[in-house]
N, C-alpha and C positions, 0 to 999 in steps of 0.2 A: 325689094328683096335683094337685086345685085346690089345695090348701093350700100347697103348695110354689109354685104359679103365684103363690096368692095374696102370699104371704110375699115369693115376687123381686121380684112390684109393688109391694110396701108400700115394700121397701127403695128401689126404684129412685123411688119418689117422695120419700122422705126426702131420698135425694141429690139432688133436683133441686129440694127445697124448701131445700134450706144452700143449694146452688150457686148458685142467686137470690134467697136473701135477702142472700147476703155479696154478690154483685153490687151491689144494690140500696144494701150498705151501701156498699159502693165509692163507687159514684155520689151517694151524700149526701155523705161527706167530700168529695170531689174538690170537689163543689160549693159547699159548705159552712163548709169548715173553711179560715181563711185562709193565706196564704203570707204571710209575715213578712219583712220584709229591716231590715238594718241597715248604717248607712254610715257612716262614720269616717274623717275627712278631718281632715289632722294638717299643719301646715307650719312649722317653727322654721328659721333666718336661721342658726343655729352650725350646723349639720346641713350644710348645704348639698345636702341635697336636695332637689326644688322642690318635691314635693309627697309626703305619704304616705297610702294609702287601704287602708281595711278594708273588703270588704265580704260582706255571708252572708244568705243566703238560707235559708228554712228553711220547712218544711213538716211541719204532724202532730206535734206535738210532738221537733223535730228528726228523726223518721222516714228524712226525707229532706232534709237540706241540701247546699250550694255555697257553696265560699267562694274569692274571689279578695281577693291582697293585692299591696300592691306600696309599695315596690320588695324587700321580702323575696321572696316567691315572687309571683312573675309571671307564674301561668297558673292555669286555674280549675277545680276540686276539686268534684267530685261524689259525696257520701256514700252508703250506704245502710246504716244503722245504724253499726256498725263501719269496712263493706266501701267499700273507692273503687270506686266503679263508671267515673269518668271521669274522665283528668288530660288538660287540654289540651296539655301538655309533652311528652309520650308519644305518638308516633308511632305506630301500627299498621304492622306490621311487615309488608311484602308477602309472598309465596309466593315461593318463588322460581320461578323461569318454568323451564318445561322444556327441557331442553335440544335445540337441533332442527339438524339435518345440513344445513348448507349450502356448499354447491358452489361453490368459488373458479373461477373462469376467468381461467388469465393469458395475458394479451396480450400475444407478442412483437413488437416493433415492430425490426425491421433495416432499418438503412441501409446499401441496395443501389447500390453504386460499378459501373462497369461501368469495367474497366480498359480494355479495346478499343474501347470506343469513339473515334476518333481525330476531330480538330476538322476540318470540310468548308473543303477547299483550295479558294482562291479562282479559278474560270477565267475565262480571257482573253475580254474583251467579242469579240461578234460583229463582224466588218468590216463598215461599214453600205454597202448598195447606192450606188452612186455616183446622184446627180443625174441626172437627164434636164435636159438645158442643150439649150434650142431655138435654134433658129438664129439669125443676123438678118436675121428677115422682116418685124417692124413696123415700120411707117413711118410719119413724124412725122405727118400727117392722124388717123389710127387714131389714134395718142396725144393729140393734139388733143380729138376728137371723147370721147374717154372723163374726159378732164379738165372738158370742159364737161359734161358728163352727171353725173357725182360732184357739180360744184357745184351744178347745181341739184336732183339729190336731197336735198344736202345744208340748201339754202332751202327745202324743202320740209317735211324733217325739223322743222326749227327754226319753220315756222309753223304746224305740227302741234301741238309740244310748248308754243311759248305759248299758241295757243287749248286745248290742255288743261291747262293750270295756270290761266287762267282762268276756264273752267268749274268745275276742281277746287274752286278758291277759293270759286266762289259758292256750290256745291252744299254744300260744309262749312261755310260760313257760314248757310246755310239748316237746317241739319241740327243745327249748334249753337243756334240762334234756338226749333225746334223742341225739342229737349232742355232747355231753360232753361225755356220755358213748359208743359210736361208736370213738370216738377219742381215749380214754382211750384204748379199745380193742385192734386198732388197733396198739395203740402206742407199747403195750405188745408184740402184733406181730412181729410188726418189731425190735424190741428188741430180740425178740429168732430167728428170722431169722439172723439177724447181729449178735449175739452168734454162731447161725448153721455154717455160713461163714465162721468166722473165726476160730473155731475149723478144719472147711473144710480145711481151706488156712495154717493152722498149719500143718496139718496131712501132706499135698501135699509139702509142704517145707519140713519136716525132711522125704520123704519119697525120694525127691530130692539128700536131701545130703547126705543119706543111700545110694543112688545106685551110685552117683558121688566118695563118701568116699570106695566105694567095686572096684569102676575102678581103683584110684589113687593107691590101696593096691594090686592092679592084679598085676599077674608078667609080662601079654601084657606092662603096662604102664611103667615097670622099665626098660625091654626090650628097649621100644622105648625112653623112654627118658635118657638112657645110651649113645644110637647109635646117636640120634640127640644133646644133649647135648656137646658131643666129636666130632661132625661133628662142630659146630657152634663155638665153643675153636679154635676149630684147624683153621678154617674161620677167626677167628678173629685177631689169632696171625699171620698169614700172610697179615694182612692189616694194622695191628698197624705199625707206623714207626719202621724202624730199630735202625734208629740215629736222636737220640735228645737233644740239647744240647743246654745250656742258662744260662746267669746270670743277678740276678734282685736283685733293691734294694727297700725295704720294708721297710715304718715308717708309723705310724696312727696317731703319733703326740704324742701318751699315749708311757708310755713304757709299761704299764699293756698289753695294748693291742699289742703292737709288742713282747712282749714275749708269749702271745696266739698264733700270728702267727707264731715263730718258732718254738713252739708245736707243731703243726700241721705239719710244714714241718721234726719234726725229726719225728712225726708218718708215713710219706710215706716215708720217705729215705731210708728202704728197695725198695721200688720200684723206685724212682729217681736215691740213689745210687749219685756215683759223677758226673750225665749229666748236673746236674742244680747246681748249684750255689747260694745260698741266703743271701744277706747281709743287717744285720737290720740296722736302722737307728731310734736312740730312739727322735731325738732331734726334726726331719720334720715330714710334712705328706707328705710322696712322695711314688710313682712305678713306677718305670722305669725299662727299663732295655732292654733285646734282646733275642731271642727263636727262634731256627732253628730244624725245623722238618722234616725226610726227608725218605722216606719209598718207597712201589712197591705192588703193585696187581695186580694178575695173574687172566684170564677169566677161565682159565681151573681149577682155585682150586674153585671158584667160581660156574662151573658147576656141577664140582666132587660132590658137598655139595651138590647142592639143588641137583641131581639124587638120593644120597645112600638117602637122608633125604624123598624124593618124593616116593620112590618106597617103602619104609619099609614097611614092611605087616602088623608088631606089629602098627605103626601108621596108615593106615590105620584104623587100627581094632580098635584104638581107636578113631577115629576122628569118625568113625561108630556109634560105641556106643553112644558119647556125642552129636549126631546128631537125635539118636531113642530116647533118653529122652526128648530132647529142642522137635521134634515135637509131 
């Protein structure tokens, strides 16, 4: 009985010794072993296509490649040995939905006529009550007497209404004189408060760049941006291709102007050097020509960077900083 206990442990640690060593081999290649890309950028003037590109990716000894070209095939090819594991062309095909029971409700809408209804006959106005007509009992005095009383209510009326259209006058004249100099004031106001402001927002800006201008000058910031500056070079140069090489012919139609551009091409020609090739052409306006780029990144220089870049205490200390001022 132990012996057979013993014998299922032994097995069951063998299996958990492949299981993580091949893990472990996993994680060295993944880390380790570069991804490879190659580019192939092609342009001939007879073709009249504007541009043609190759390009594949590749990993592990082709294990695993991707390749997109165009304008041949125009979408991008994920291999696994033989097998396409992914075409971007190819659509994934949905389920189709189940089908589910839904309930129409129709709405009958009728226009209802009412034939009987007949149009309301017009009836005859009411006979209006006759007048009450008094007799004649007033006599001219009476009438007299109510003519002079109308007149003078009526002088009375009238020197009512110009003592109040002169009052009115004054009082809206006082009342505008008042609104003119409460405006005035206030306009002063807000005149020195928007001087106060912006002397405020002055003072707070150079007090900004004073304290930003004292980090930039600290030895933390020269520190860190020594050690990240030289982490992100050295990042770069291992991703720039290694080999590049290409020859293109160049005419703008001017010669003024194709003599500008091989200006420009002898200002970089320390850095091209002899991978490229440039041949004017004074007479056309043509670019054509062919450029093969072909280079390798690694995950493990890629990690290396952002770690030493992530953990630096001098950045920190400054990301600190520029973080206590902004809030």
């Amino acid at each position: 009985m132990i012996t057979i206990l013993l014998t299922i442990l032994k097995v069951l640690g063998i299996l958990l010794l492949i299981l993580l060593s091949a893990l472990i081999l996993l994680i060295l290649l993944v880390l380790f072993v570069p991804v490879r890309y190659r580019v192939r950028l092609c342009r001939k003037a007879e073709d009249g296509i504007p541009i043609t590109i190759d390009l594949k990716v590749t990993w592990l000894m082709h294990l695993i490649n991707a390749s997109f070209s165009y304008p041949k095939a125009a979408f991008l090819k994920v291999r696994l040995l033989c097998f396409t594991v992914f075409r971007s062309d190819k659509k994934k095909t949905a389920s189709a939905p189940s089908e589910k029971k839904k309930k129409h409700k129709e709405i009958k809408t009728e226009n209802q006529t009412d034939e009987g209804m007949t149009t309301p006959q017009k009836t005859a106005p009411e006979p209006k009550p006759p007048k009450y007509r008094s007799g004649p009992e007033n006599t001219e005095s009476t009438e007299n007497a109510e003519k002079a009383n109308a007149a003078e209510d009526a002088k009375e009326e009238t020197k009512k209404e110009t003592q109040g259209t002169v009052f009115s006058k004054i009082r809206r004249g006082l009342e505008r004189c008042k609104e003119f100099f409460q405006k005035l004031l206030s306009l002063f106001q807000n005149i020195r408060y928007t001087i106060t402001r912006i002397c405020d927002k002055i003072k707070h800006i150079v007090n900004h760049i004073q304290y930003y201008m004292k980090i930039l000058k600290s030895d933390t910031f020269s520190r860190a941006w020594t050690v990240c500056s030289g982490q992100a070079l050295s990042l770069l140069k291992s991703i720039l291709p290694g080999k590049f090489t290409g020859s293109l012919v160049i005419g703008t139609g001017d010669p003024a102007g194709t003599g500008q551009v091989l200006a420009a091409y002898g200002m970089l020609y320390p850095l091209l050097g002899n991978h490229i090739n440039v041949t004017p052409d004074f007479e056309r306006q043509i670019i054509e020509g062919e450029l093969f780029i072909k280079g390798k990144i690694t995950i493990f220089k890629g990690l290396k960077t952002a770690w030493k870049i992530y953990f630096n205490r001098d950045l920190r200390r400054v990301i600190q900083l520029f973080k206590r001022e902004a809030a």
